[in-house]
C-alpha positions as CSV (number, residue, x, y, z in Angstrom):
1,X,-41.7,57.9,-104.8
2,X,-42.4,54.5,-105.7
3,X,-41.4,53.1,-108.8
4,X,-42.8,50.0,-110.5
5,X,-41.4,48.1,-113.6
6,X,-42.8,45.0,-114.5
7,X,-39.6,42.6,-116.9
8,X,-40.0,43.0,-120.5
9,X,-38.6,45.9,-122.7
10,X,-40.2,45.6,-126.0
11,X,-40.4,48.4,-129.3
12,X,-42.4,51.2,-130.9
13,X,-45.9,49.4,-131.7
14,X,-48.5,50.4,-133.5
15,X,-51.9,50.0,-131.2
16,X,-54.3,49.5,-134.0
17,X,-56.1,46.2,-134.0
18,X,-58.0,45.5,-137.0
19,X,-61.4,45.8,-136.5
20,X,-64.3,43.2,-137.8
21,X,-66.5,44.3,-140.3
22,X,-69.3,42.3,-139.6
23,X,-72.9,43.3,-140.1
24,X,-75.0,45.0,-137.6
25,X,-78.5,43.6,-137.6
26,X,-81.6,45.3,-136.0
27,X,-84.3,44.0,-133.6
28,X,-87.5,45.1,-134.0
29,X,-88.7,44.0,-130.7
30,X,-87.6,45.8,-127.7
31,X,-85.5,43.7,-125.6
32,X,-87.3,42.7,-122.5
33,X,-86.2,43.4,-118.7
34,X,-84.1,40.5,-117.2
35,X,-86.0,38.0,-114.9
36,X,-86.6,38.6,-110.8
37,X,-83.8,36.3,-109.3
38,X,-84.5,37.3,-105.6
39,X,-85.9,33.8,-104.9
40,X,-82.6,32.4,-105.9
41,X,-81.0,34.7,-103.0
42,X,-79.7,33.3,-99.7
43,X,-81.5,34.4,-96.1
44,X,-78.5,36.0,-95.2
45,X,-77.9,38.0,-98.3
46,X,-81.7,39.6,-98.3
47,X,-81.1,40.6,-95.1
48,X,-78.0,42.8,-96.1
49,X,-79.0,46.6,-96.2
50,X,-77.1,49.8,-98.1
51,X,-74.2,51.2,-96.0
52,X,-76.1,54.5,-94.7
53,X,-73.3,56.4,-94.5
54,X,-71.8,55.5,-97.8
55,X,-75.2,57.0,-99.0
56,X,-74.5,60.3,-98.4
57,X,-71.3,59.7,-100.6
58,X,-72.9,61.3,-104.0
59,X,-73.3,64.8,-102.0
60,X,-69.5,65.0,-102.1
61,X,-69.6,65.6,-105.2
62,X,-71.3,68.9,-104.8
63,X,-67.9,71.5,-105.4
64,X,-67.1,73.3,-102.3
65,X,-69.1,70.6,-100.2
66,X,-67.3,70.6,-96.3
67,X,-67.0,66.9,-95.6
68,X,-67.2,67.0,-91.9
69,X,-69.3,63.5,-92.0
70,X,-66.8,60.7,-93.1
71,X,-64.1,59.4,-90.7
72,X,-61.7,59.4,-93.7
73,X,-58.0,60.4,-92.8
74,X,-56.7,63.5,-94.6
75,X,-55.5,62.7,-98.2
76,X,-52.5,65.6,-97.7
77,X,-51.6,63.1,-95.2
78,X,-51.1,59.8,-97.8
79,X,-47.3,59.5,-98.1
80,X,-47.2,58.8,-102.0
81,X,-46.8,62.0,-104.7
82,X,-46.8,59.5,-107.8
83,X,-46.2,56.4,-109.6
84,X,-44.0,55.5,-112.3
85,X,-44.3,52.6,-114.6
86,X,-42.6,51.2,-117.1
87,X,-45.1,49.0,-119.0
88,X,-44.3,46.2,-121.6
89,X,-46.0,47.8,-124.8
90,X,-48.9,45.0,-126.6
91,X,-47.3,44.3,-129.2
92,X,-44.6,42.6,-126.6
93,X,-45.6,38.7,-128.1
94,X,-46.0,38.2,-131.7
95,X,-49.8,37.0,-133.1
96,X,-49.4,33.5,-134.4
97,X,-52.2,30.9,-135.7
98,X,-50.0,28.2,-136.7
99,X,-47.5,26.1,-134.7
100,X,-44.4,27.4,-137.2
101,X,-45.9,30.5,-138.2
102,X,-44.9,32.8,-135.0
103,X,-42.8,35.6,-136.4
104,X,-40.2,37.1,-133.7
105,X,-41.2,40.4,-131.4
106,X,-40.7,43.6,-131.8
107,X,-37.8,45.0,-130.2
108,X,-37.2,48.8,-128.2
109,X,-38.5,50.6,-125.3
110,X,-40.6,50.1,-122.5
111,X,-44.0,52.3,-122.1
112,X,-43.4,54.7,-119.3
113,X,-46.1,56.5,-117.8
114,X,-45.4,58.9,-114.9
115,X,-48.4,58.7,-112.6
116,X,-48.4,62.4,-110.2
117,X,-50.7,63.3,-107.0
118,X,-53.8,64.8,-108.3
119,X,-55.1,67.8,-106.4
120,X,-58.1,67.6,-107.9
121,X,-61.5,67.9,-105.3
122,X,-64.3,67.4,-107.4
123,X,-64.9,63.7,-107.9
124,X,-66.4,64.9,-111.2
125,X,-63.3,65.2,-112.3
126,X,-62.2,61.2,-111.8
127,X,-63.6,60.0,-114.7
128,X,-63.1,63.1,-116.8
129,X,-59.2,62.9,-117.0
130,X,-56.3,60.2,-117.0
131,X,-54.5,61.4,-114.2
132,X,-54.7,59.0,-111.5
133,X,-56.5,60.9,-108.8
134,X,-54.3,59.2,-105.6
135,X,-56.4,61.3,-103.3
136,X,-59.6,58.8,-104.6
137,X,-57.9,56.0,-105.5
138,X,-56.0,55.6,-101.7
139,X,-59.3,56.7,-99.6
140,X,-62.0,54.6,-98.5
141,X,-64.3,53.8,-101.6
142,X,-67.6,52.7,-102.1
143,X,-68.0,49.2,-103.5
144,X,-68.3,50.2,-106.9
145,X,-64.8,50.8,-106.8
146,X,-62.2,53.1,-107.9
147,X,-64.8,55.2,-110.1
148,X,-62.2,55.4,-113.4
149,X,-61.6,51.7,-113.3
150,X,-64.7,51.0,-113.0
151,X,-65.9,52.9,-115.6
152,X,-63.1,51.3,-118.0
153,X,-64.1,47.9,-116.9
154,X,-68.0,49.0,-118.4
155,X,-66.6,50.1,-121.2
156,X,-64.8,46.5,-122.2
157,X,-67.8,44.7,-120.9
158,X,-69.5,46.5,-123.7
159,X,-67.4,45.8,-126.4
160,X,-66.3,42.2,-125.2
161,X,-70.3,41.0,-124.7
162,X,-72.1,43.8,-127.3
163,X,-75.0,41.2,-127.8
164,X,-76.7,41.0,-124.1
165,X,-79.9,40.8,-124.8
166,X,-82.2,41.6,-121.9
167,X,-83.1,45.6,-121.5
168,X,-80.8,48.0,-120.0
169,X,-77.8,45.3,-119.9
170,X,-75.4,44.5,-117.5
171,X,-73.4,46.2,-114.1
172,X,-70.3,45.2,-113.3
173,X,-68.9,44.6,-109.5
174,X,-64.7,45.0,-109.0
175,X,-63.7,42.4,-106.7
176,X,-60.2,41.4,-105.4
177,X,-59.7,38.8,-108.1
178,X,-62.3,35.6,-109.1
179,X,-62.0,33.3,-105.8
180,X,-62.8,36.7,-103.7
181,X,-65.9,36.8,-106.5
182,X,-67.2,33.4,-106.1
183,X,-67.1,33.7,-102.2
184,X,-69.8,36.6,-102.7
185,X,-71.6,34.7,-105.6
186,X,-72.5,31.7,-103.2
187,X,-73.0,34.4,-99.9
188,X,-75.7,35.5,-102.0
189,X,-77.1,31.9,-103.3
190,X,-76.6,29.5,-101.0
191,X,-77.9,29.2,-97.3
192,X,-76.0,26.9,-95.1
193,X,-77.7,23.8,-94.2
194,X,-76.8,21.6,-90.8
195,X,-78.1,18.3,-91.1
196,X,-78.9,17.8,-87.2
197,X,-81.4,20.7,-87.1
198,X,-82.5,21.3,-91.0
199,X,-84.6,18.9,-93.2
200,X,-82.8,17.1,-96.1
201,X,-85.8,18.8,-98.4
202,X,-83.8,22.2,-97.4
203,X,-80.5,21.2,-98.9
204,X,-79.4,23.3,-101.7
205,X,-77.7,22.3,-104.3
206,X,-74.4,23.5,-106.8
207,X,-73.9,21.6,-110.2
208,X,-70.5,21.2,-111.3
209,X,-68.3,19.4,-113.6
210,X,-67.4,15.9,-113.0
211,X,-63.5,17.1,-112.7
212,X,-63.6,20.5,-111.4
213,X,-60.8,23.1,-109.9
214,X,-61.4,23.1,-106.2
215,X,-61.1,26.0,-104.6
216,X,-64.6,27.0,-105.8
217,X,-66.3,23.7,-104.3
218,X,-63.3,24.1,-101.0
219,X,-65.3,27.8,-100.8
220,X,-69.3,25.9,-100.6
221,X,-68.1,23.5,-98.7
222,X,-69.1,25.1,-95.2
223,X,-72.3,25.8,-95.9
224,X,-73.2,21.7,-96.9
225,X,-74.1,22.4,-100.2
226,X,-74.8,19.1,-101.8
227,X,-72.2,18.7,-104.8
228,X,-74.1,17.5,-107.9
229,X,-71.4,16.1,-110.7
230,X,-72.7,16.2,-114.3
231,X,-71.1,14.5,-116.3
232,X,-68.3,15.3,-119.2
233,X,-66.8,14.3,-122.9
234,X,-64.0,16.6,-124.9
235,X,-66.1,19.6,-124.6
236,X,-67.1,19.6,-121.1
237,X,-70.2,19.8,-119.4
238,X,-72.9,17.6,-121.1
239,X,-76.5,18.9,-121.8
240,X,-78.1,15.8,-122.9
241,X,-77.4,12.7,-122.4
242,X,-77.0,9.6,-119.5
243,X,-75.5,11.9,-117.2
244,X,-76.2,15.2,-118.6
245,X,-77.4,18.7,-116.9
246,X,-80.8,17.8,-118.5
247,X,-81.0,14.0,-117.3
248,X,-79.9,15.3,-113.8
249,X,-82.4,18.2,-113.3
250,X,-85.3,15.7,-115.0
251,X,-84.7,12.6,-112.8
252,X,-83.7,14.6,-109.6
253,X,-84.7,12.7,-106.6
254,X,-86.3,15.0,-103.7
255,X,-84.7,12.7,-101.1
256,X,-81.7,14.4,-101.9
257,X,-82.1,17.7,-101.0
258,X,-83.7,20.6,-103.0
259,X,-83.0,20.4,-107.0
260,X,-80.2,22.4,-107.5
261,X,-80.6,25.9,-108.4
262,X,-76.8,26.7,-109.4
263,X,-74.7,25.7,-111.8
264,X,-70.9,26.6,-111.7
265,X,-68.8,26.0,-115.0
266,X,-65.5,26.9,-116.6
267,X,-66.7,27.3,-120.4
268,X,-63.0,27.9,-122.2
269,X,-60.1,25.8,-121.4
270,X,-61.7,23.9,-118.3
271,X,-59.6,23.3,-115.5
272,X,-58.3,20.6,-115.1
273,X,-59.3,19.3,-118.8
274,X,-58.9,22.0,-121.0
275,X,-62.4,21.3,-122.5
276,X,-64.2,24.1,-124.6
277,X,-67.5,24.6,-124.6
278,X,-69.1,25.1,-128.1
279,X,-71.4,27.8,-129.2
280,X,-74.1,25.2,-129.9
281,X,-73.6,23.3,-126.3
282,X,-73.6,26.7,-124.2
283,X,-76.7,27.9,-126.1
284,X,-78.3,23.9,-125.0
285,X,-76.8,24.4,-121.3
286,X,-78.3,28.3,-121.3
287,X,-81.9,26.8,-122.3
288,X,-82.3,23.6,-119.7
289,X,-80.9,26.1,-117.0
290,X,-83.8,28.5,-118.3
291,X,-86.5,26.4,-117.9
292,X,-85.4,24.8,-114.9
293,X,-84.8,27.8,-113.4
294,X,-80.6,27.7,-112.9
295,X,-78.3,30.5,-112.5
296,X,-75.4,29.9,-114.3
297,X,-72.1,31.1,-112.6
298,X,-69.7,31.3,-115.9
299,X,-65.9,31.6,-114.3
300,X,-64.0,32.1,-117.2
301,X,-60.7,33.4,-116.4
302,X,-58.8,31.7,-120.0
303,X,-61.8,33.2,-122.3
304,X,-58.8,34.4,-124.3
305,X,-56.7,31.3,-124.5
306,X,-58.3,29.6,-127.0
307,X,-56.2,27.6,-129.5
308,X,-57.2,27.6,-132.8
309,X,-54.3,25.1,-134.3
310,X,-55.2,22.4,-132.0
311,X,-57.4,21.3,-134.9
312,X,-54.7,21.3,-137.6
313,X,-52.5,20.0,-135.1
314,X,-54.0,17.0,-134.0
315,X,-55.0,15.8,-137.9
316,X,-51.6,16.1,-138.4
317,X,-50.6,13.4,-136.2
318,X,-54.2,11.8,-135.9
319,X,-55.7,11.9,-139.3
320,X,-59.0,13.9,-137.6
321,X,-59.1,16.8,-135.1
322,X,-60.2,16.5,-131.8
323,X,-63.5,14.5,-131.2
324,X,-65.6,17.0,-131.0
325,X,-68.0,18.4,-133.4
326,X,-68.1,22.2,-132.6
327,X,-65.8,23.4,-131.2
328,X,-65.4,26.2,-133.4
329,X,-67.8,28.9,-133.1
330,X,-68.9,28.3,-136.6
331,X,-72.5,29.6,-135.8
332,X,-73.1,33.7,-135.7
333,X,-75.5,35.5,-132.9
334,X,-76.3,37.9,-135.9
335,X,-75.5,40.6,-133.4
336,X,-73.1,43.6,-133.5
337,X,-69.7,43.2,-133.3
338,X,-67.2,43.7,-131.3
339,X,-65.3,46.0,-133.4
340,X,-62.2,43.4,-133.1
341,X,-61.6,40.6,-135.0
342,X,-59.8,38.4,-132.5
343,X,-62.5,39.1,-130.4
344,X,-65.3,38.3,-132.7
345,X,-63.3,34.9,-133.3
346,X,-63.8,33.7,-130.0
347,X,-66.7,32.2,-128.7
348,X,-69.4,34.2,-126.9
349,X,-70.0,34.1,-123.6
350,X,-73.2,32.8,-121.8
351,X,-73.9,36.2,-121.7
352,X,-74.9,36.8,-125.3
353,X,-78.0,34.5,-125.1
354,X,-78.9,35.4,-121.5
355,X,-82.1,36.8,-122.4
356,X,-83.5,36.2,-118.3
357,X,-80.3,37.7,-116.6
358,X,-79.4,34.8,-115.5
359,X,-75.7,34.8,-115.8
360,X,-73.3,35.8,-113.2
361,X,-70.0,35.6,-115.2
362,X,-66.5,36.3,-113.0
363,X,-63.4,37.8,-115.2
364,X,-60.0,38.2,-114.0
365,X,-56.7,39.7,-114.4
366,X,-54.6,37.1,-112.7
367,X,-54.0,35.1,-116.3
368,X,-53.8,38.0,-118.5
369,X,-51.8,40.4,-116.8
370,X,-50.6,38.7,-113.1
371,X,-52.7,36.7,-110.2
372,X,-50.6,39.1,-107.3
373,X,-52.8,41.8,-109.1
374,X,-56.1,40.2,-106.9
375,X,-58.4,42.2,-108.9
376,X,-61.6,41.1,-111.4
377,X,-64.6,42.0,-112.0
378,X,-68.7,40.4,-111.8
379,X,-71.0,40.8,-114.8
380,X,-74.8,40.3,-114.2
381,X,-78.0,41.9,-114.7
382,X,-78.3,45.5,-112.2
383,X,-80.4,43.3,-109.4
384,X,-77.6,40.9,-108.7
385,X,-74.8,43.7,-109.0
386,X,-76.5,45.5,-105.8
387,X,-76.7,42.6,-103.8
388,X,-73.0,42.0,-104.2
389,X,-72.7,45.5,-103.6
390,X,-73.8,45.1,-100.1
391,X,-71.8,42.1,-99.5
392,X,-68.9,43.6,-100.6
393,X,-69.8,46.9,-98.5
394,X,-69.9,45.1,-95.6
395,X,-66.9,42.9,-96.3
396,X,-63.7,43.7,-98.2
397,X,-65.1,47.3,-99.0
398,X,-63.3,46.7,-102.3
399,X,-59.7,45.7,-103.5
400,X,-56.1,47.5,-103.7
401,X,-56.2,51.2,-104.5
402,X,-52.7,50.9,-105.9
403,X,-53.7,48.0,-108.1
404,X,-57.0,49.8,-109.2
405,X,-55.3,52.8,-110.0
406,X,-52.4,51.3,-112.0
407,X,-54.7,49.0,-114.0
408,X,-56.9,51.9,-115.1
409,X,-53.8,53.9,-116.3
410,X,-53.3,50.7,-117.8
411,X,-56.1,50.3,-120.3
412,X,-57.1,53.6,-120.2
413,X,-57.7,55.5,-123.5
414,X,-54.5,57.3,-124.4
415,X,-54.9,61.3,-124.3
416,X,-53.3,64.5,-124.0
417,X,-52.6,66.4,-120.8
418,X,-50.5,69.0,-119.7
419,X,-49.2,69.2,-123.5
420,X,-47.4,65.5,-123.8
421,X,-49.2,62.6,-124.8
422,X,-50.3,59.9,-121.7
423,X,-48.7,57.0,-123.1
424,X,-51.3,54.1,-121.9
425,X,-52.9,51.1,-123.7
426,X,-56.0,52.0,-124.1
427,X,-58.7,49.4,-125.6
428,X,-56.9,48.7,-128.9
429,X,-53.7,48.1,-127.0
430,X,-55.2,45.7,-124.6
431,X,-56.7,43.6,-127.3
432,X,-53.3,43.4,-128.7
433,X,-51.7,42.3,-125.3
434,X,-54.5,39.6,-125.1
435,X,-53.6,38.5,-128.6
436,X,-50.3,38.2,-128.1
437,X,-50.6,36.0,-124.7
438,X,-52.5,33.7,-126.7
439,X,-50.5,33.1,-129.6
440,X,-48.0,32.5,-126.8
441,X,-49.2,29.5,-124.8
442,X,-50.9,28.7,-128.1
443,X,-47.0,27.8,-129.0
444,X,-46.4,26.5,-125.5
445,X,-49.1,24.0,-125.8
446,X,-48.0,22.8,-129.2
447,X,-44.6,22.1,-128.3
448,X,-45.9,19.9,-125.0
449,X,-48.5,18.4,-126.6
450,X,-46.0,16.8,-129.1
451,X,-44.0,15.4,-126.9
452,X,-46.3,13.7,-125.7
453,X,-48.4,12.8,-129.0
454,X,-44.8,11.2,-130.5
455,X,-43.8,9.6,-127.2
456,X,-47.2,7.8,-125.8
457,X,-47.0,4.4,-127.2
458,X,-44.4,1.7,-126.3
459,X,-42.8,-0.9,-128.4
460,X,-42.4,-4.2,-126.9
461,X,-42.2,-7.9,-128.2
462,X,-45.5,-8.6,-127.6
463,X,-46.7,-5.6,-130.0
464,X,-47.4,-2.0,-129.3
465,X,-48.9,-0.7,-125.5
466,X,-50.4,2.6,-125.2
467,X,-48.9,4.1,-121.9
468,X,-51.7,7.2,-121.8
469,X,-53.8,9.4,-124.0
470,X,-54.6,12.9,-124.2
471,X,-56.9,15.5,-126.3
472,X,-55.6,18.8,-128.2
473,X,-56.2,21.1,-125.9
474,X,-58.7,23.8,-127.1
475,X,-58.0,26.4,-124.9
476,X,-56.7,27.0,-121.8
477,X,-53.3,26.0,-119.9
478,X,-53.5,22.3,-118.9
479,X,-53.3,19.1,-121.0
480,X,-55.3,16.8,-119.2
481,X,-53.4,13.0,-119.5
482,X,-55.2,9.5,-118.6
483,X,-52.9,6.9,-117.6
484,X,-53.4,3.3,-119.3
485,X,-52.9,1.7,-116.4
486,X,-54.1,-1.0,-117.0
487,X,-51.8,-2.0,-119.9
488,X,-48.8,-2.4,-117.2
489,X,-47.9,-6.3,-116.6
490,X,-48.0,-5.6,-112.9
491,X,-51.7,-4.0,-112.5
492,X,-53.4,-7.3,-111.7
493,X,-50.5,-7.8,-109.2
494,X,-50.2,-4.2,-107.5
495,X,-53.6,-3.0,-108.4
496,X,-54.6,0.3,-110.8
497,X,-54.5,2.6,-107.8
498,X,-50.9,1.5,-106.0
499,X,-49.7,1.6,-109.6
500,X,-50.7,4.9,-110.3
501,X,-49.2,6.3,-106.8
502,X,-46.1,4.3,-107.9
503,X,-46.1,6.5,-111.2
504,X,-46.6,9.8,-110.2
505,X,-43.9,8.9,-107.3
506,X,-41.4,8.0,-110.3
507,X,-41.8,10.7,-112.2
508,X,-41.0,13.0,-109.2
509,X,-37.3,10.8,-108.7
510,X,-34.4,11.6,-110.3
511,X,-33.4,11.9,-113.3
512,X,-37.2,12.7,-114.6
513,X,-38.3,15.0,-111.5
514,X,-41.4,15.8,-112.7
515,X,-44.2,16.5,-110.5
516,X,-47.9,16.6,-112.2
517,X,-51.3,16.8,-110.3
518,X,-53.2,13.6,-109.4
519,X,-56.3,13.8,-111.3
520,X,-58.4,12.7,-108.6
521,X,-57.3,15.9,-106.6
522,X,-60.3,17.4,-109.3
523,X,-63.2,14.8,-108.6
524,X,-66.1,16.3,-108.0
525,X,-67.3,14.0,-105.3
526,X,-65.4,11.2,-103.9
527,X,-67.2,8.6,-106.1
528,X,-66.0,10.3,-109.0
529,X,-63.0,10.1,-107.6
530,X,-62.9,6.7,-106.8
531,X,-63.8,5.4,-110.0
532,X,-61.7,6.8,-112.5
533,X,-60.8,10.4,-111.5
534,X,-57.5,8.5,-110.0
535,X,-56.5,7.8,-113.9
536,X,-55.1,11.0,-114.9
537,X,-52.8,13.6,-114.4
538,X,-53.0,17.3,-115.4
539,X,-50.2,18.8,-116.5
540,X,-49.4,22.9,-116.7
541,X,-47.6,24.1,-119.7
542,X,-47.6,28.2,-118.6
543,X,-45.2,28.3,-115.6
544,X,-42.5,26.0,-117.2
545,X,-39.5,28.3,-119.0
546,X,-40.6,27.9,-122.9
547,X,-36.8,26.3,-123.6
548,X,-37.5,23.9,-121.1
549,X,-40.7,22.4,-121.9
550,X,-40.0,20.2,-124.5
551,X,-36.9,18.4,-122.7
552,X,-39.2,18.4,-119.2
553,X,-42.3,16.8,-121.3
554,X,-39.8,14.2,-123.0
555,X,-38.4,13.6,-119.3
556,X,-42.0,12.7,-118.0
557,X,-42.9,10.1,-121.2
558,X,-39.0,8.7,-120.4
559,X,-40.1,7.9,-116.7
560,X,-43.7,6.8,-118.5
561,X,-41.7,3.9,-120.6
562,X,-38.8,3.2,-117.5
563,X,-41.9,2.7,-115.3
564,X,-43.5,-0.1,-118.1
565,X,-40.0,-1.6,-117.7
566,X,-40.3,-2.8,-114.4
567,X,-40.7,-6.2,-113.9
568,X,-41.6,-7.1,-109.7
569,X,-44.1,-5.8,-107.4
570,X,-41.0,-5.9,-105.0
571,X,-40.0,-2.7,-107.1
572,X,-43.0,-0.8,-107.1
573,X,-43.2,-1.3,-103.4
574,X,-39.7,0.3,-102.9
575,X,-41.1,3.2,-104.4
576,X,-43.9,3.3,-102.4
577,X,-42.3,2.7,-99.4
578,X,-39.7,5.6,-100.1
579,X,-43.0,7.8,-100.2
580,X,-44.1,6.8,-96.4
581,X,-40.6,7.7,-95.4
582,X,-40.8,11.3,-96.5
583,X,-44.2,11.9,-94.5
């Protein structure tokens, strides 16, 4: 029997989550269906077709069916009779808004949840009870998935995004976590283009941020998919503008390829910059990608993390919050709510306004419950889901039926079975959970973010020198820190770029030995790069121990103001030869 017990033992909780009250208005005109995106489809996605065989799967439903067409092995064969887990309860992290308001945890006993073999043929039956039905769950699968996660994914989709607004609303896809999604999502948008046999007027083309995570680009790359920056302020992505999504798609040049037909963003807590998109500035980016014809891809794997004392925070030590305007999602869709009022507070995905179907949006687990879980899930309209469908059939089939088992138990509705009550999550519990992992690196990100806000500047004869800068960070788990370079006595000597090598190479020396990741490692293109995307450092504060972070921050602005303190190139070329040595 195998056993699982993820760390934490925490107390008797109470699931309940207040609910919001707010008002449920009415439309009066019947939502329309969302818009044909087949043009936007790759030549080798179109040219997918059903699995045939997996057709025939809904007969098998039929009770006393004789499956003598599948080449499935035996389930009475599968050498596991049941899981037991002992589950952190939600209320594990306390809720905190504040940077000194977090009250301490509740204390006790884990959630345990015994997990048997179900005998049960009929698949009927999967969704009907809580019993993980091992016999399903451990066979081949459709894509769809296992049938009661998928159905408990629906379910959240529903209350996380109530407001979608085209007819009939949205499917959802499991896949094996979101860089498995975004490997189908451009398989079924982008053709690959070869620039010895195709013409340049073929050459599709993905929008991105200026600084960008890049896997998801590392992922396009093959197919020569022309990488189209747009620039960025403290929010993200802008939408008007010298630089903007609008001035881009406008002033697009045909000698460049195609116009681009994609755009790819991180809306909450951008990586590597933190960034958060406003209400008002998604609503702008959703209408220039609607007339232009863009599907949006919204990754948004931190929708949770969003930090509402970054505000307070920052006037506190600034005298004005953030520079940014709205941030906040001070502005109401006038839809339903979720029934949660954490959830109502945060702000609403592309989603809500996506009145063409033209969002592809890619959740995850990996951040709110563990990344070795490799399983997420797609939202788009019913169209798009099928496509991926057939990818997916003909690919990975669909992810881990351990994983997909466990995490349905997991936020599964709790119940009664066999007379004793299935001790699970359910929806209530999971908002909780989420909650509580905000408040969390909400307090994480405070405590390195003052470190660094009392420890930035450098007092010298001549007068005061900023060594970096730095924004709150909205959301997220990065603080994203430009360098001043250029304020260091030895830049017009060594040169910004040398220097900045130099730095980073200090900071990873003893005593400080602190390693950070080179900004320009997030550059969209290499002339972002070049210009400025060497300046700044990104910085994690999630996988640092909480009791360490504040002594490990205060170690990297030490090596910051030890580094101002040299005086000869002759130094700063010691360091950089010690780097050459080590290769």
């Amino acid at each position: 029997m195998l056993s699982i017990h993820p760390t934490g033992v925490l107390g008797d909780v109470d699931f309940k989550v207040q609910s919001a009250e707010l008002p449920e208005t009415m439309s009066h005109t019947p939502p329309a269906p969302p818009a044909d995106l087949a043009h936007h489809f790759s030549r080798a996605s179109k040219a997918r077709r059903p699995n045939p065989l997996k057709l025939y799967y809904k007969y098998l439903a039929t009770p006393g069916m004789c499956n003598f067409s599948g080449g499935l092995p035996h389930t009475d064969l599968f050498p596991f009779d049941a899981v037991d887990l002992s589950v952190s309860p939600p209320a594990r992290f306390a809720i905190s808004t504040g940077h000194d308001s977090c009250s301490k945890p509740e204390s006790g006993s884990s959630v345990h949840s015994h997990i048997p073999r179900s005998h049960e043929r009929s698949s009927n039956a999967l969704v009907q009870n809580h019993h993980v039905d091992w016999s399903s769950a451990l066979q081949y699968g459709s894509a769809q998935g296992y049938p009661p996660l998928y159905k408990r994914l629906k379910t959240l989709t529903q209350i996380h995004h109530p407001n979608i607004p085209y007819h009939g609303g949205a499917d959802i896809m499991i896949d094996a976590g979101s860089a498995d999604g975004l490997a189908k999502v451009f398989d079924l948008l982008f053709n690959p283009w070869d620039e010895d046999l195709d013409h340049v007027g073929n050459r599709q083309g993905l929008m991105v941020d200026e600084f960008v995570y890049g896997p998801p680009l590392n992922q396009v790359r093959p197919k020569n998919v022309n990488m189209v920056p747009i620039t960025m302020d403290v929010e993200g992505m802008l939408a008007y503008g010298a630089g903007s999504l609008s001035a881009t798609l406008q002033s697009w040049d045909p000698a460049r390829g195609k116009r681009p037909h994609v755009l790819y963003t991180i809306p909450t807590g951008q990586n590597p910059t933190s960034g958060v998109l406003s209400f008002r500035r998604r609503k702008d980016i959703y209408d220039i990608c609607s007339r232009f014809d863009i599907v949006i891809i919204e990754d948004d794997p931190y929708w949770n993390l969003y930090y509402p004392s970054a505000r307070s925070t920052s006037m506190r030590y600034r005298g004005s919050a953030p520079r940014t305007t709205h941030n906040y999602c001070t502005e109401s869709l006038q839809g339903r709510s979720t029934g949660y009022r954490f959830l109502d507070e945060l702000i609403p995905s592309f989603l809500s306004f996506d009145q063409d179907g033209r969002v592809i949006r890619l959740d995850s687990f990996s951040k709110s419950l563990a990344p070795g879980c490799r399983l997420g899930w797609i939202t788009a309209q019913p169209a798009v889901c099928e496509q991926l469908f057939r990818i997916t059939d003909d690919t990975t089939q669909q992810p881990s039926g351990f994983t997909q088992a466990i995490i349905a138990q997991m936020i599964g509705e709790p119940c009664r079975s066999g007379g004793r009550a299935e001790p699970v999550w359910g929806v209530d519990g999971w908002v909780r959970w989420l909650e509580g992992l905000r408040s969390t690196y909400q307090r994480r990100m405070v405590k390195m973010a003052t470190v660094l806000e009392e420890n930035r500047s450098l007092t010298t004869r001549a007068g005061t020198v900023n060594m970096f800068a730095f924004q709150w960070p909205m959301g997220g788990m990065f603080l994203w820190v430009e360098i001043d370079i250029s304020s260091h006595h030895l830049v017009s000597v060594a040169g910004a770029r040398r220097l900045m090598r130099a730095l980073w190479l200090h900071c990873t020396r003893p005593p400080y030995l602190i390693m950070t990741v080179p900004g320009e490692e997030f550059a969209a293109t290499e002339t972002v790069k070049m210009d400025r995307g060497f300046l700044f450092l990104r910085f994690c504060f999630a996988a640092v121990e909480e009791d360490l972070l504040e002594a490990k921050t205060r170690a990297f602005t030490d090596a910051c103001r030890d580094f101002w303190s040299i005086t000869t190139i002759e130094e700063i070329d010691t360091i950089l030869l010690e780097d050459e040595r080590l290769v």
